[in-house]
C-alpha positions, 0 to 999 in steps of 0.5 A: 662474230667477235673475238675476246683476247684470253692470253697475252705473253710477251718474249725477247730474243737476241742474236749477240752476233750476226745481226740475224733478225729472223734469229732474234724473233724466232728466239722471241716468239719461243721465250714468250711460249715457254711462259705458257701453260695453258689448261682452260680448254676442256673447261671453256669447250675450246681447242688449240685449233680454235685459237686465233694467234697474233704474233707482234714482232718489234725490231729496229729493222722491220723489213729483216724480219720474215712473217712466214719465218716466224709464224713457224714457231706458233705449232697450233691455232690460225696465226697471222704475225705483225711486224713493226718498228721497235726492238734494239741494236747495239753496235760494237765499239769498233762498228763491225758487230751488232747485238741485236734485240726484238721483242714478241707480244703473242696475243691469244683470241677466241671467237664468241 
């Protein structure tokens, strides 16, 4: 059985102090479901169980980042979550703090 991609969203996230990873992704994931509203269930005889929910995660430290941490944040559907390079830091003038930025694509499939 086949899946078909219906949603795409994307988020960012930032922790302007810390360096906190796993802040910055949660931040992420919420910005790009506070773009969400979705009403095509009753229409398409689907529901928010029947969701299959892929979490991207960028960041520029990969292995900071926690996918069961993460995968908190999605509140329906069957959610796996990805983590791989990308995102940005950005490191003070004096080397003691750090922006950190990581960006979420949230990809929404439903089987056939």
């Amino acid at each position: 059985m086949g899946q078909n991609r219906w949603i795409t969203e994307m988020g960012l996230g930032v922790d302007v102090h810390g360096a906190d990873y796993n802040k910055a992704a949660r931040r992420a994931v919420s910005d790009a479901l506070r773009h969400s509203s979705l009403h095509f269930f009753d229409v398409t005889n689907k529901s928010v169980q029947d969701m299959k929910v892929e979490v991207v995660i960028g960041a520029a430290e990969p292995a900071n980042i926690d996918p069961a941490v993460i995968a908190q944040e999605i509140p329906y559907g069957t959610v796996t979550v990805t983590v791989t390079s990308g995102g940005l830091d950005v490191t003070s003038d004096d080397g003691d703090d750090r922006i950190t930025m990581v960006n979420a694509a949230i990809l929404v499939s439903f089987d056939d």
